[in-house]
N, C-alpha and C positions, 0 to 999 in steps of 0.2 A: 560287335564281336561276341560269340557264343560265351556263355559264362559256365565256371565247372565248379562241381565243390570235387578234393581230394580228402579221400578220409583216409588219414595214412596211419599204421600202426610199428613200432619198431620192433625190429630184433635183438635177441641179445646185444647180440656186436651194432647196432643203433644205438641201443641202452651204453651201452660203455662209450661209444663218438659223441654223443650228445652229454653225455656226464665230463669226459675230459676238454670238450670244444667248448660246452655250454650251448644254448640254445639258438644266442644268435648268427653262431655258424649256421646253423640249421634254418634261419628265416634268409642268411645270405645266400647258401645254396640254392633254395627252393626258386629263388628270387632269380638268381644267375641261370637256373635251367629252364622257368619260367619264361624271360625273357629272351634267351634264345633262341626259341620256340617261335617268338614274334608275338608273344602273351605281354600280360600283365597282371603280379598279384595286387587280388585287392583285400585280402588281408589273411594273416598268418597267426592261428590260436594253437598254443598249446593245450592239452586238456588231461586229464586221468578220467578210468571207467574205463569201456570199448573200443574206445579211439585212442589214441596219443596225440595225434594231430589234426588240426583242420584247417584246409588253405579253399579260399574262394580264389580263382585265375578266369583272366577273361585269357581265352587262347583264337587263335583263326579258325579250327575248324576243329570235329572228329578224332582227325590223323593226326594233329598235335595233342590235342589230350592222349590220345594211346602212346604218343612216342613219348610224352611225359612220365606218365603209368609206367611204362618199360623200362626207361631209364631208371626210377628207382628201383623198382624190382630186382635189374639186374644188377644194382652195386652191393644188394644184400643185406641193406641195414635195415632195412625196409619193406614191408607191402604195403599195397595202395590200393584204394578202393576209387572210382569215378564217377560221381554220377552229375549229368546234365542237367544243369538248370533252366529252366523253361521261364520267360517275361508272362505278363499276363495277357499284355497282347498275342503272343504265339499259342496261349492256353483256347483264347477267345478264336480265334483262327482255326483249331482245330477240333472244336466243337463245332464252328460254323462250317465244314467241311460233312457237305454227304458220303456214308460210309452206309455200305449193304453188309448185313452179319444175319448169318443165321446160326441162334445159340444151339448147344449140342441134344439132344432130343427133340428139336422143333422139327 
């Protein structure tokens, strides 16, 4: 199953659900929409700096990571960043892969 990291950061009114819930409403949530999904988290960091949050999920595809993405977005306490993680087998596969490019002045 594809694996994602979520870089999630909160809003105000996140700031305030997360200060009056506490945190592990917040690892319950992620968990409960995670799994819905047909995912699984595999692990859930809170952090300060540029992020507030960091969830690795293994999800089925693509379209479940965006409908995750959306889902927080749209409840508002949150934005979400996605980005795909790549095995090093799939790294190794896509170097091994012939690709024609011709760079811009060439």
């Amino acid at each position: 199953m594809p694996k994602y990291l979520l870089e999630v950061n909160y809003t105000l009114e996140g700031i305030k659900g997360v200060k009056s819930q506490g945190g592990s409403a917040r690892v319950d949530a992620a968990t409960e929409l995670i799994e819905g999904l047909g995912g699984k988290v595999e692990s859930f960091h809170f952090a300060f700096g540029g992020t507030d949050v960091f969830v690795i999920a293994d999800l089925p595809d693509n379209v479940s990571a965006a409908a995750a993405a959306f889902t927080v977005c749209a409840g508002g306490g949150a934005t979400a960043r996605t980005v795909v993680l790549l095995t090093a087998g799939e790294i190794d596969a896509a170097v091994g892969k012939v690709a024609t490019y011709r760079p811009p002045g060439s």
